[in-house]
PDB file of N, CA, C, O and CB in Angstrom:
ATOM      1  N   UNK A   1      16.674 -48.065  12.283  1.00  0.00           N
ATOM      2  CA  UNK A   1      15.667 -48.862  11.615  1.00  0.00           C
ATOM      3  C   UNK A   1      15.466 -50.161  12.389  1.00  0.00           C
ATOM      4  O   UNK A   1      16.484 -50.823  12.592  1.00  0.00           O
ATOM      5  CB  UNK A   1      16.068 -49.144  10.149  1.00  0.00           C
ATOM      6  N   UNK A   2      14.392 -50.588  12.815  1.00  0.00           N
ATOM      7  CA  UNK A   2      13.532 -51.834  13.487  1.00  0.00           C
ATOM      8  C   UNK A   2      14.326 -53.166  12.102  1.00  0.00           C
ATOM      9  O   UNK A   2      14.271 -53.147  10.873  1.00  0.00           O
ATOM     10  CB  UNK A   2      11.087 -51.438  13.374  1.00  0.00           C
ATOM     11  N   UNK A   3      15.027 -54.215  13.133  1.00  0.00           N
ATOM     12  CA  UNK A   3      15.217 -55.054  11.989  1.00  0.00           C
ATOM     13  C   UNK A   3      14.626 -56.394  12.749  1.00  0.00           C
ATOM     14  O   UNK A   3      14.620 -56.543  13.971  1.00  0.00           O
ATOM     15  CB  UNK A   3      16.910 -55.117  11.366  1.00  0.00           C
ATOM     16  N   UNK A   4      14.285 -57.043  12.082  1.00  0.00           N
ATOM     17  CA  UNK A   4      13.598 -58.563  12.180  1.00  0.00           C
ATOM     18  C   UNK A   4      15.158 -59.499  12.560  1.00  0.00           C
ATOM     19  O   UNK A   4      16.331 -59.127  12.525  1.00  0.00           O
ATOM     20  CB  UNK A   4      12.647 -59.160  10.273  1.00  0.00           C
ATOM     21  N   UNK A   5      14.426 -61.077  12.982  1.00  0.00           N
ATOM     22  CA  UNK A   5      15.806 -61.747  13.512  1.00  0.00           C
ATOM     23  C   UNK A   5      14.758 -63.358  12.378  1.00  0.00           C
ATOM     24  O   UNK A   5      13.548 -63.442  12.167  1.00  0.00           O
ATOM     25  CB  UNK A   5      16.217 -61.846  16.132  1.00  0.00           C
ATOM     26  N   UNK A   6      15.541 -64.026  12.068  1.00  0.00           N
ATOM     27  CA  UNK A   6      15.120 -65.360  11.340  1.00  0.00           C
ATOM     28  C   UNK A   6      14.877 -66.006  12.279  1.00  0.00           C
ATOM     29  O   UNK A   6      14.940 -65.532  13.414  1.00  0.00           O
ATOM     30  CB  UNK A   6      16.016 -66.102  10.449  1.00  0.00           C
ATOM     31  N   UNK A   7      14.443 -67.611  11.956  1.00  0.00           N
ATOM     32  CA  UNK A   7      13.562 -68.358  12.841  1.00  0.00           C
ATOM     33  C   UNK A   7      14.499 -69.166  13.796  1.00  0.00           C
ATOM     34  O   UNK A   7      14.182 -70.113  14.515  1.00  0.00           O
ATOM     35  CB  UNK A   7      12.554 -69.319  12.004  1.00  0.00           C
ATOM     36  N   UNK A   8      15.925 -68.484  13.616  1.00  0.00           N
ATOM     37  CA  UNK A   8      16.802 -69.874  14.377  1.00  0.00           C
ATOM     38  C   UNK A   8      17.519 -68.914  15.337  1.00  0.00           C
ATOM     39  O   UNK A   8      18.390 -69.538  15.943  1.00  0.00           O
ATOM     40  CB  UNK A   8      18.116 -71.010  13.218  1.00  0.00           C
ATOM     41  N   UNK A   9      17.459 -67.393  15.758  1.00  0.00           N
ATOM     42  CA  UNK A   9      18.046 -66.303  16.607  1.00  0.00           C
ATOM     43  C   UNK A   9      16.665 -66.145  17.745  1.00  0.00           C
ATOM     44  O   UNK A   9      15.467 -65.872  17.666  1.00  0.00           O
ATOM     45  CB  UNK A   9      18.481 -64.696  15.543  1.00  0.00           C
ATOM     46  N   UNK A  10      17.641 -66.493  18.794  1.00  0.00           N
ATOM     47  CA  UNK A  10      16.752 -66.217  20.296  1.00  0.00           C
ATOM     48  C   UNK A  10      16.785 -64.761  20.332  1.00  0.00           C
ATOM     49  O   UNK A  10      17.596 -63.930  19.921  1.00  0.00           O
ATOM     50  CB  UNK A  10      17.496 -66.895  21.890  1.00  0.00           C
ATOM     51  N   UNK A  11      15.358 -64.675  21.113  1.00  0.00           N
ATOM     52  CA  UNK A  11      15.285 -63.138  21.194  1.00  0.00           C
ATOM     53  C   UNK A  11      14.395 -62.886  22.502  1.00  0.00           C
ATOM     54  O   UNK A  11      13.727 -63.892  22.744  1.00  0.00           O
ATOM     55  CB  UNK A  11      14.566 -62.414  19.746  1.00  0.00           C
ATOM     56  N   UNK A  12      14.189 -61.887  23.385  1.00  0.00           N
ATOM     57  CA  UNK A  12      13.311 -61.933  24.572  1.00  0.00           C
ATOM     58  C   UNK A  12      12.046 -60.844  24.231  1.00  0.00           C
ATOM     59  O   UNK A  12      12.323 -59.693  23.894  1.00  0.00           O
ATOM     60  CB  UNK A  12      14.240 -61.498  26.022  1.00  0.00           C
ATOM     61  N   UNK A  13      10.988 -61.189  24.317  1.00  0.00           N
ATOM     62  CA  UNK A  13       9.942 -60.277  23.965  1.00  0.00           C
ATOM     63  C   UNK A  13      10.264 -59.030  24.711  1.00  0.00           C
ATOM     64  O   UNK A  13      10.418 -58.119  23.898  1.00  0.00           O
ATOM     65  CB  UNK A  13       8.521 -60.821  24.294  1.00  0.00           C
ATOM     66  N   UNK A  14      10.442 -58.593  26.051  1.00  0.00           N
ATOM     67  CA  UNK A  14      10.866 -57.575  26.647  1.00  0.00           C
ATOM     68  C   UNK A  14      11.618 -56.539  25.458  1.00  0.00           C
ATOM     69  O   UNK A  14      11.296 -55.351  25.477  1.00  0.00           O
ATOM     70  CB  UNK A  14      11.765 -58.112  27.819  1.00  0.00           C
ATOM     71  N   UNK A  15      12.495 -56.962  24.561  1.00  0.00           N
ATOM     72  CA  UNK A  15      12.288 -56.376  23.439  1.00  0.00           C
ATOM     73  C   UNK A  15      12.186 -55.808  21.702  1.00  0.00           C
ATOM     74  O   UNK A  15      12.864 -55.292  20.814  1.00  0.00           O
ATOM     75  CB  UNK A  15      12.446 -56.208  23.774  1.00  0.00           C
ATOM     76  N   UNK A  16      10.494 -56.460  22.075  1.00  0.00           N
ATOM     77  CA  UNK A  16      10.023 -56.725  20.838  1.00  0.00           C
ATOM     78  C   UNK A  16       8.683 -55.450  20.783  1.00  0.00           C
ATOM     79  O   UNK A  16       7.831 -55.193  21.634  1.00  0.00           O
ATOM     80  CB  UNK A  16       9.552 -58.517  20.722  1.00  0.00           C
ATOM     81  N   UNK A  17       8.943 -54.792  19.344  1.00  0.00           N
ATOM     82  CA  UNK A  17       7.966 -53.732  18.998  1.00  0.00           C
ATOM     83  C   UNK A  17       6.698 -54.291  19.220  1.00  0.00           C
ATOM     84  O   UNK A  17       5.905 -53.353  19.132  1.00  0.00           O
ATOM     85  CB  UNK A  17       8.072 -53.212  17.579  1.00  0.00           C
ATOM     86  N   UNK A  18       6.131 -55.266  19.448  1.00  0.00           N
ATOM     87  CA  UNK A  18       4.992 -56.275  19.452  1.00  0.00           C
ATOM     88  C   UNK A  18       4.131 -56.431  20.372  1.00  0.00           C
ATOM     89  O   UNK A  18       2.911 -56.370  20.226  1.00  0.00           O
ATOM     90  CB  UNK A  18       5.351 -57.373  19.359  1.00  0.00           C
ATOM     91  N   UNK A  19       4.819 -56.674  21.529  1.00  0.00           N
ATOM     92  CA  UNK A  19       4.535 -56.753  22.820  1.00  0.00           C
ATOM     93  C   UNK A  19       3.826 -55.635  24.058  1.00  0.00           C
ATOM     94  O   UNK A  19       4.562 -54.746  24.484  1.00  0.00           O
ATOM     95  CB  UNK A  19       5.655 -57.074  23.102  1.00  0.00           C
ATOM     96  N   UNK A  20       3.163 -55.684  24.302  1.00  0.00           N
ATOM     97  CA  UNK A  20       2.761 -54.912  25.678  1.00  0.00           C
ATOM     98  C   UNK A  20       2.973 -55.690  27.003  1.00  0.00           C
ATOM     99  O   UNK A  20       2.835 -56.913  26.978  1.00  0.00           O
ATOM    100  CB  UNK A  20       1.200 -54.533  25.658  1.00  0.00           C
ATOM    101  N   UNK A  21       3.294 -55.067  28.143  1.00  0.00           N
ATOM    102  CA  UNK A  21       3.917 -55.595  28.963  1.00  0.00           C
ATOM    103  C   UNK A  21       3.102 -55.306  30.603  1.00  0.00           C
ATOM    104  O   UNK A  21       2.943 -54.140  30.962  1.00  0.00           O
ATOM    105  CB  UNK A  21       5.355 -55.067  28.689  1.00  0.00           C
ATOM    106  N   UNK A  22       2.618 -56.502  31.529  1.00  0.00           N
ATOM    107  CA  UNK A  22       2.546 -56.357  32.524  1.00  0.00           C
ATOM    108  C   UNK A  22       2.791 -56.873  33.454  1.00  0.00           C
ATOM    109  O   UNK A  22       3.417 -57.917  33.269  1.00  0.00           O
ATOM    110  CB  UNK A  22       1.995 -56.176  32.585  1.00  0.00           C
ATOM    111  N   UNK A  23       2.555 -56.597  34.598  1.00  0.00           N
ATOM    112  CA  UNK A  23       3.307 -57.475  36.123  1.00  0.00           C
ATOM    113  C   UNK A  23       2.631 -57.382  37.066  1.00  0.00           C
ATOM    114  O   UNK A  23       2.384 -56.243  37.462  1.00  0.00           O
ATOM    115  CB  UNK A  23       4.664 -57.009  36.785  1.00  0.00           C
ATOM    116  N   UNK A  24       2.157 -58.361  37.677  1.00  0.00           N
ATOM    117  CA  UNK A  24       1.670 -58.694  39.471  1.00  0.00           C
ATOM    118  C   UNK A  24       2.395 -58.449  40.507  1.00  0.00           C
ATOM    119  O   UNK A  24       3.170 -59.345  40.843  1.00  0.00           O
ATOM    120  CB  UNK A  24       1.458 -60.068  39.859  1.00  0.00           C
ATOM    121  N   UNK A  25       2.375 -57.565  41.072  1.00  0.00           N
ATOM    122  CA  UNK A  25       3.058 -57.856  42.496  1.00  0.00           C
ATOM    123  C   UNK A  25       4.848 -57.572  41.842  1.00  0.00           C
ATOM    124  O   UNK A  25       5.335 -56.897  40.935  1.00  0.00           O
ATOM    125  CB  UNK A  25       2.604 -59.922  43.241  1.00  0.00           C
ATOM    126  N   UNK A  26       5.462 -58.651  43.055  1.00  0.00           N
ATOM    127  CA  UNK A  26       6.905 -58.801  42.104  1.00  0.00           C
ATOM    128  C   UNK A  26       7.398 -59.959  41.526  1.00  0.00           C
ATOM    129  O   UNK A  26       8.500 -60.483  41.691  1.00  0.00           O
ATOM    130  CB  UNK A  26       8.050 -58.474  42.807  1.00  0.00           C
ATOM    131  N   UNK A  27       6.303 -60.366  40.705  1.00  0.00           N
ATOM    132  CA  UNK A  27       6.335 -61.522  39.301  1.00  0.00           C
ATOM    133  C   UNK A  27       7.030 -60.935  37.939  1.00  0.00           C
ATOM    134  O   UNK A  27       6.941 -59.857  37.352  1.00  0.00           O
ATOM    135  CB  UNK A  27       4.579 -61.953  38.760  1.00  0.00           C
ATOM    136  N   UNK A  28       7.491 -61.693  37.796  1.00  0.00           N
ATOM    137  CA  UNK A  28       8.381 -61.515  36.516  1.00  0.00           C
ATOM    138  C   UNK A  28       7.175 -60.930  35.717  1.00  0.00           C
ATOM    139  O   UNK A  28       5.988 -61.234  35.834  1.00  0.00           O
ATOM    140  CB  UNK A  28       9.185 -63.046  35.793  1.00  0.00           C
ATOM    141  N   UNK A  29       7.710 -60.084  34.935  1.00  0.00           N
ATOM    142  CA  UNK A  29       6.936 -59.563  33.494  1.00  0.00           C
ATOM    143  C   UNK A  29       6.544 -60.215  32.672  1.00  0.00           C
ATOM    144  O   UNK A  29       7.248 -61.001  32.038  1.00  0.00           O
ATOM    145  CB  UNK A  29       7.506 -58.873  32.707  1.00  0.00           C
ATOM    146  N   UNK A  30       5.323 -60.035  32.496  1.00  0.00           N
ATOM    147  CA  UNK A  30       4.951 -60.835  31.413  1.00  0.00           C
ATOM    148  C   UNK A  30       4.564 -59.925  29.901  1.00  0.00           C
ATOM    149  O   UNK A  30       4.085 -58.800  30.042  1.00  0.00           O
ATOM    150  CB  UNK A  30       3.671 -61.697  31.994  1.00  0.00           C
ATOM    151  N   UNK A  31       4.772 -60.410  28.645  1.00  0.00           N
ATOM    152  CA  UNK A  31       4.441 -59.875  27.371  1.00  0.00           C
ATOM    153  C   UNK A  31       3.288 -60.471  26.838  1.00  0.00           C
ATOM    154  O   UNK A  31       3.200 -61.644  26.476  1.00  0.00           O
ATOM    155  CB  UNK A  31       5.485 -60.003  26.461  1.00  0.00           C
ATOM    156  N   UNK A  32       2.237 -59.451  26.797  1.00  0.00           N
ATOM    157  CA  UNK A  32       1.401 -59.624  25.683  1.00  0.00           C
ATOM    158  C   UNK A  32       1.661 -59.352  24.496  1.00  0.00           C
ATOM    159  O   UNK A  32       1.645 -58.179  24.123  1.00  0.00           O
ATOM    160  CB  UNK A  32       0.489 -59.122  25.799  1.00  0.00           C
ATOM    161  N   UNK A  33       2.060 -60.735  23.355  1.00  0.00           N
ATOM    162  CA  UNK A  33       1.947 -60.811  22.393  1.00  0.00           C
ATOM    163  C   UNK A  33       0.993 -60.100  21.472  1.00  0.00           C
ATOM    164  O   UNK A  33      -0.159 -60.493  21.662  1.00  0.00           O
ATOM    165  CB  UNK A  33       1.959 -61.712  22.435  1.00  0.00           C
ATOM    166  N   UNK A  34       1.130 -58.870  20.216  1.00  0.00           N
ATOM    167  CA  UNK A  34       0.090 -58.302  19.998  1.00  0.00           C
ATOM    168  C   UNK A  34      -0.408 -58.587  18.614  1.00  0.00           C
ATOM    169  O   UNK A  34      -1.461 -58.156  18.144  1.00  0.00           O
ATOM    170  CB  UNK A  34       0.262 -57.049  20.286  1.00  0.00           C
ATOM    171  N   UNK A  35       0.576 -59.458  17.932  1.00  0.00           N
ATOM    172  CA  UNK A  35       1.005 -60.589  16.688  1.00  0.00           C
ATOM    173  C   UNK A  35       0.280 -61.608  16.942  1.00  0.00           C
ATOM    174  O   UNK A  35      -0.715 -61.727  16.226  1.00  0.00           O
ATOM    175  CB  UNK A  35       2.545 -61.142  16.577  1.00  0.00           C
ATOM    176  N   UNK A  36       0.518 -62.682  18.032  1.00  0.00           N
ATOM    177  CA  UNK A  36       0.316 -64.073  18.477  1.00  0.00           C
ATOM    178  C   UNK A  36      -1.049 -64.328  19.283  1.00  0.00           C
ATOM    179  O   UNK A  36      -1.751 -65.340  19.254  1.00  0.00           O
ATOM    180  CB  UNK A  36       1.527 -64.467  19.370  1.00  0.00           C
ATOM    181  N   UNK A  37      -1.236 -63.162  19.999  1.00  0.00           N
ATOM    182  CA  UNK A  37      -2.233 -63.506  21.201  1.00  0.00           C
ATOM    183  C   UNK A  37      -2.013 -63.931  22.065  1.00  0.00           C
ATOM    184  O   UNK A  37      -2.974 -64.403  22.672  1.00  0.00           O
ATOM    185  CB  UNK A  37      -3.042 -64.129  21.125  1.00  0.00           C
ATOM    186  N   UNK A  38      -0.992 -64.023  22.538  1.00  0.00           N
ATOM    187  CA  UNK A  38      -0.571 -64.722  23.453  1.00  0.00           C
ATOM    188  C   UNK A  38       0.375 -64.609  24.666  1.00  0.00           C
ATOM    189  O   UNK A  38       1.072 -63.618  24.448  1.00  0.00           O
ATOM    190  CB  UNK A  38      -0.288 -65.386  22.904  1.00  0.00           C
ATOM    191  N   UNK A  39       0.731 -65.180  25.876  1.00  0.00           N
ATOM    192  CA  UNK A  39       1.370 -64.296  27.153  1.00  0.00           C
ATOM    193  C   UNK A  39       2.528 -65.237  26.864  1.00  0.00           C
ATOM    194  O   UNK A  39       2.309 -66.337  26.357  1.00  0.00           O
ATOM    195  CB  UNK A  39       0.556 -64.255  28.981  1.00  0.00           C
ATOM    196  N   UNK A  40       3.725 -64.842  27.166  1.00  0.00           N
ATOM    197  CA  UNK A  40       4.820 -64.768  27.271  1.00  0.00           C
ATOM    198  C   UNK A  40       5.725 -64.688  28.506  1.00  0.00           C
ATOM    199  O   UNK A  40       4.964 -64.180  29.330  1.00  0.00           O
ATOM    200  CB  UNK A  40       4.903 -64.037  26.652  1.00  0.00           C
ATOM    201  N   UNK A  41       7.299 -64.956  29.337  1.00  0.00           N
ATOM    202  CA  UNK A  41       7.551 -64.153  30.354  1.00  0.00           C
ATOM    203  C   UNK A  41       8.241 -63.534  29.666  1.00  0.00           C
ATOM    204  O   UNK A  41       9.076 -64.012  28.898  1.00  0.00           O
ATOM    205  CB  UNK A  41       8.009 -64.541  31.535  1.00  0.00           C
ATOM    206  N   UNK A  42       7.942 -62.084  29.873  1.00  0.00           N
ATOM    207  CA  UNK A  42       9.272 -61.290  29.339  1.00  0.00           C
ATOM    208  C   UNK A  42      10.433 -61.075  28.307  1.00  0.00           C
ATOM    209  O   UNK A  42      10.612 -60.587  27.191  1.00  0.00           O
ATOM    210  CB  UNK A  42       9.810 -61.392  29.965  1.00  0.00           C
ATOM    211  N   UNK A  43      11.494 -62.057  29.842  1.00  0.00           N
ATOM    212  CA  UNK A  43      12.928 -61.656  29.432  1.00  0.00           C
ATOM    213  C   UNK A  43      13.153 -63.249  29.304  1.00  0.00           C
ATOM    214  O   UNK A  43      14.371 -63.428  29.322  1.00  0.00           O
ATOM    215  CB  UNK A  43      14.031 -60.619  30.652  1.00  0.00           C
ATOM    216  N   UNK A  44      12.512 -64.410  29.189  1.00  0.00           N
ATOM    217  CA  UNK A  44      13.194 -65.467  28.679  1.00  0.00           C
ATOM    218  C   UNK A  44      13.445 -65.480  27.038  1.00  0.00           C
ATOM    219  O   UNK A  44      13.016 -64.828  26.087  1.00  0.00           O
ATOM    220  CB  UNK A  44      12.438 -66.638  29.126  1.00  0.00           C
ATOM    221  N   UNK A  45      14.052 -66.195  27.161  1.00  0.00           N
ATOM    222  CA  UNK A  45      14.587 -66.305  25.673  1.00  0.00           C
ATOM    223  C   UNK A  45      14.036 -67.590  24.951  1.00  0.00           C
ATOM    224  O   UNK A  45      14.188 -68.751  25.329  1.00  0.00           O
ATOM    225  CB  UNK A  45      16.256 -66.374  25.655  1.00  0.00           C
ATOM    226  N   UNK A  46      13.304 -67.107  23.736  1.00  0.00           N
ATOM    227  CA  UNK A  46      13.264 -68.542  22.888  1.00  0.00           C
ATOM    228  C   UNK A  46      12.945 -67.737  20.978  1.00  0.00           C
ATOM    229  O   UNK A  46      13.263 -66.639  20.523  1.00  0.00           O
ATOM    230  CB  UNK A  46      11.419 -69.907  23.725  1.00  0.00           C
ATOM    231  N   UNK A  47      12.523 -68.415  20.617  1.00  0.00           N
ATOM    232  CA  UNK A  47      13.028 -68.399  19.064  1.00  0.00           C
ATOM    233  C   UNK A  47      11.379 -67.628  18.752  1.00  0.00           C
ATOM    234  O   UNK A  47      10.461 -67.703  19.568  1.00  0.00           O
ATOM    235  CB  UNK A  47      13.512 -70.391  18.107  1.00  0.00           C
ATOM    236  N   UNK A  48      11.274 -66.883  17.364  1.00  0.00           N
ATOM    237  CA  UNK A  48      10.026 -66.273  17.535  1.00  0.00           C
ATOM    238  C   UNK A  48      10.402 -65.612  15.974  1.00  0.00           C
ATOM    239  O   UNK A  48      11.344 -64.821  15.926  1.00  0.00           O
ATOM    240  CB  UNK A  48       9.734 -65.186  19.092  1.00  0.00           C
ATOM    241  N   UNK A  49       9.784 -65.889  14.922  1.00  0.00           N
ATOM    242  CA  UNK A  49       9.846 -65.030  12.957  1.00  0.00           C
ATOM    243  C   UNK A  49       8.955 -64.152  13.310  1.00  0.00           C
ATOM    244  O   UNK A  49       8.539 -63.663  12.259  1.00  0.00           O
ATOM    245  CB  UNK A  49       9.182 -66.024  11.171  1.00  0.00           C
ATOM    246  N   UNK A  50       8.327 -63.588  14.363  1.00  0.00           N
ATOM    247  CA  UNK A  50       7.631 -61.992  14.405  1.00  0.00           C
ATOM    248  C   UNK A  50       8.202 -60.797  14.918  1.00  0.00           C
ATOM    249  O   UNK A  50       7.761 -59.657  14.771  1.00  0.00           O
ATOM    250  CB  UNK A  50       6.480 -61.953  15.167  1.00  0.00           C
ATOM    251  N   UNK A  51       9.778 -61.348  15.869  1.00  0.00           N
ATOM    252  CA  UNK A  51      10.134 -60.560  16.047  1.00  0.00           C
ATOM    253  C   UNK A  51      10.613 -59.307  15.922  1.00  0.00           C
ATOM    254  O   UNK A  51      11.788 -59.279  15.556  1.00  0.00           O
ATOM    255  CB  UNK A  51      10.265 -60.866  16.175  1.00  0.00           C
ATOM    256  N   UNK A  52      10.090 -58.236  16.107  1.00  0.00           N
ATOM    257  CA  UNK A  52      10.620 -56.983  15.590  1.00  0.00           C
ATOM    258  C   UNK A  52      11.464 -56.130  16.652  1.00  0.00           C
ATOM    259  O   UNK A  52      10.775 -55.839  17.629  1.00  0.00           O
ATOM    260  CB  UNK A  52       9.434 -56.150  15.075  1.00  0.00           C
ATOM    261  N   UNK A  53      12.603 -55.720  16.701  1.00  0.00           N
ATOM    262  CA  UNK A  53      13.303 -55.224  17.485  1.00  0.00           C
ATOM    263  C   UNK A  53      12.548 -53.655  17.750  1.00  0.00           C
ATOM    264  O   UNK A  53      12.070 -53.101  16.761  1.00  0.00           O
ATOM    265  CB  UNK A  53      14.750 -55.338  16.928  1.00  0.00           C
ATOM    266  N   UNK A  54      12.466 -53.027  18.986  1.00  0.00           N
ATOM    267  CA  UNK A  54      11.516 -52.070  19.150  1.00  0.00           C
ATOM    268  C   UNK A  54      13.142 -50.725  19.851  1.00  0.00           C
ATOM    269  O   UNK A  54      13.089 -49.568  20.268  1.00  0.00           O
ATOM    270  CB  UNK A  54       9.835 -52.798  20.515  1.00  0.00           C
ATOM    271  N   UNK A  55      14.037 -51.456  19.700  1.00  0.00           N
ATOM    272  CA  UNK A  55      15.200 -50.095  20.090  1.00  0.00           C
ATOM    273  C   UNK A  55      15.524 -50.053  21.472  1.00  0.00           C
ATOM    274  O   UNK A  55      15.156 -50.733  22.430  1.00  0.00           O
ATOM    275  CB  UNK A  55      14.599 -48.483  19.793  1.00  0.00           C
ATOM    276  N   UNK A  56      16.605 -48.713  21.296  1.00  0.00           N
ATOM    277  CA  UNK A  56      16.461 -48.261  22.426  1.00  0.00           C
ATOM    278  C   UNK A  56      15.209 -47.753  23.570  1.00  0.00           C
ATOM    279  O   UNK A  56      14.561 -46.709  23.500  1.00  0.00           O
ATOM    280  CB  UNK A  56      17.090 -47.550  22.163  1.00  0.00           C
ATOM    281  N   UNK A  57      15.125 -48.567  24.364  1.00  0.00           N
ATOM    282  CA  UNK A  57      13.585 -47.277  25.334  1.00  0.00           C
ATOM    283  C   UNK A  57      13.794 -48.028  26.580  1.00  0.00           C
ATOM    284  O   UNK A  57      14.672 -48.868  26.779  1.00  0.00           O
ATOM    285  CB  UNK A  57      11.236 -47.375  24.695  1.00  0.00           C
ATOM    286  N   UNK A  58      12.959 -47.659  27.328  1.00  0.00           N
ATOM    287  CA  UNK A  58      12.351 -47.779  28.469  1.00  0.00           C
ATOM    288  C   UNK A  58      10.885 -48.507  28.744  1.00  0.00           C
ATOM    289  O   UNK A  58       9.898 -47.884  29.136  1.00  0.00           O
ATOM    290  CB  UNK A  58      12.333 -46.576  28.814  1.00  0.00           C
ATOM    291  N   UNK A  59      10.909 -49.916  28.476  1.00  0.00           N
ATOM    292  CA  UNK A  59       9.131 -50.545  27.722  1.00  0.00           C
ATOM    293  C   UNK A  59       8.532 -49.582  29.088  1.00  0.00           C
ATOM    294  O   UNK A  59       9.100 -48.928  29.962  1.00  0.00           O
ATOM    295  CB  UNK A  59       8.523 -53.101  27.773  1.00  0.00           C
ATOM    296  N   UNK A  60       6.935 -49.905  28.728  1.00  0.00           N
ATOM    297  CA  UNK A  60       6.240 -49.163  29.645  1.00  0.00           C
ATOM    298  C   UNK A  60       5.579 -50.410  29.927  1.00  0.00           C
ATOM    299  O   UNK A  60       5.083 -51.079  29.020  1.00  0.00           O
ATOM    300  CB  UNK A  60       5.415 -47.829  29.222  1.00  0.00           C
ATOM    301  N   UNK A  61       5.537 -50.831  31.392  1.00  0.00           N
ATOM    302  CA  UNK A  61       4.937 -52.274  32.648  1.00  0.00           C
ATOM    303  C   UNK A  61       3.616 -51.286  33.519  1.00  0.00           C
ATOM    304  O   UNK A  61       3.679 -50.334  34.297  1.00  0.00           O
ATOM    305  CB  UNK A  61       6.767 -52.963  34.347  1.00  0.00           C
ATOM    306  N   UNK A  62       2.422 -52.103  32.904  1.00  0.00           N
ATOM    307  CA  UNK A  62       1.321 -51.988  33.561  1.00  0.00           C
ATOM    308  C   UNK A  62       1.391 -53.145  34.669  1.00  0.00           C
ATOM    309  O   UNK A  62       1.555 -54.345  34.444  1.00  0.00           O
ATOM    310  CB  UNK A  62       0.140 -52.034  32.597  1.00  0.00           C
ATOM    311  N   UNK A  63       1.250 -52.595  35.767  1.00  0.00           N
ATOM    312  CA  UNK A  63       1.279 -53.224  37.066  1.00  0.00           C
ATOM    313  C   UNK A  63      -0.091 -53.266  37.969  1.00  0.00           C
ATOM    314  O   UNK A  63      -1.028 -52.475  38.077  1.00  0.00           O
ATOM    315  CB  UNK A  63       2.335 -52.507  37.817  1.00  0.00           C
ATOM    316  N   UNK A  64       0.231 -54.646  38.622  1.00  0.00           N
ATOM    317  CA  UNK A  64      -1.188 -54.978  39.252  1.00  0.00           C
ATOM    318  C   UNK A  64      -0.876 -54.752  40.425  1.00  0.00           C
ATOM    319  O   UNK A  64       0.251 -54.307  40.640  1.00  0.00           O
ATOM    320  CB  UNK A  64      -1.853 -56.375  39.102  1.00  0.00           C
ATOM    321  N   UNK A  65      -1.756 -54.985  41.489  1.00  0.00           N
ATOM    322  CA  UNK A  65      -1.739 -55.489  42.965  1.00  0.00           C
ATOM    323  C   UNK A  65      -3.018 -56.762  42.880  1.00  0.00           C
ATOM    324  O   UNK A  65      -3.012 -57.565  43.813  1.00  0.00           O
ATOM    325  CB  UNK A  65      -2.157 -53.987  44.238  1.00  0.00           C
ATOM    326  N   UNK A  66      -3.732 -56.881  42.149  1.00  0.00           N
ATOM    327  CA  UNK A  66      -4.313 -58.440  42.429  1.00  0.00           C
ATOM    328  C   UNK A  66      -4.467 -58.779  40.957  1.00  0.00           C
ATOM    329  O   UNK A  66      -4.222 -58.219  39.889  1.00  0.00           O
ATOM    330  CB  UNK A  66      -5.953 -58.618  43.409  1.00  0.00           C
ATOM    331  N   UNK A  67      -5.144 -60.312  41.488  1.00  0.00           N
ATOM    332  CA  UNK A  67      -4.846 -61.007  40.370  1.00  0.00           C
ATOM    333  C   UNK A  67      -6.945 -61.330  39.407  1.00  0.00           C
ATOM    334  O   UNK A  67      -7.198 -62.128  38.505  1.00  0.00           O
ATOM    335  CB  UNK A  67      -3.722 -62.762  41.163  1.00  0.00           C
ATOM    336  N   UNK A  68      -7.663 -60.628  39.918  1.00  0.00           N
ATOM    337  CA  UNK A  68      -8.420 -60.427  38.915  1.00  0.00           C
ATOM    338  C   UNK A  68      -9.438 -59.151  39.489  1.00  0.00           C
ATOM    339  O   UNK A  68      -9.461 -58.890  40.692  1.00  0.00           O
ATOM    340  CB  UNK A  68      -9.114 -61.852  38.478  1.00  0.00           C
ATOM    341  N   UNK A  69     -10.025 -58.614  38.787  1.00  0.00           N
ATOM    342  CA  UNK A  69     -11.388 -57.505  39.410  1.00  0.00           C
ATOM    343  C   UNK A  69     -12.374 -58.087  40.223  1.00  0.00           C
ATOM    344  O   UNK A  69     -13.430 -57.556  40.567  1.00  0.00           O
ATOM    345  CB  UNK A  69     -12.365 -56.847  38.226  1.00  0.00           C
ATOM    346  N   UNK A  70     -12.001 -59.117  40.487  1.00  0.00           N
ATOM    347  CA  UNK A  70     -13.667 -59.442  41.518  1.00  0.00           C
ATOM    348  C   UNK A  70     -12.608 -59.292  42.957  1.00  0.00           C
ATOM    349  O   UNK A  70     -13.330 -59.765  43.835  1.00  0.00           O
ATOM    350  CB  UNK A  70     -14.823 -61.740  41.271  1.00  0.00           C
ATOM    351  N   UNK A  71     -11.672 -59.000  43.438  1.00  0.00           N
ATOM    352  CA  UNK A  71     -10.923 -58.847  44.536  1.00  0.00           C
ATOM    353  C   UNK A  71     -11.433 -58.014  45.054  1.00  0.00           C
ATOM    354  O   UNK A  71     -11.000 -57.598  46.129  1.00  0.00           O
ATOM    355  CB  UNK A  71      -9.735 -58.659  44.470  1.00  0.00           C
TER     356      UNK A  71
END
């Protein structure tokens, strides 16, 4: 069972049921927030009441080679 963490337990979006995840090149990962709206890195750690633990897995990293479509 997915359990939540309170507002005072660090947690890294890398893994959070919430998040979608992508990367440039070899730049740290970043999380799209799917709660917040918002980008994230990853695997840092800071405090977050949406967190939902997403388990054991393997996240799935959409990867770039540039940094917008007009390239």
């Amino acid at each position: 069972m997915a359990k939540t963490t309170n507002k005072e337990n660090k947690i890294r979006c890398i893994d959070c049921a919430h998040a979608t995840y992508m990367q440039w090149f070899e730049n740290p990962i970043i999380a799209m927030c799917n709660m917040r709206n918002e980008r994230m890195v990853a695997e840092s750690e800071h405090i977050c009441g949406m967190y939902q633990d997403a388990g054991p897995r393997k996240p799935e990293i959409q990867h770039f080679d540039c940094y917008s479509d007009n390239d």
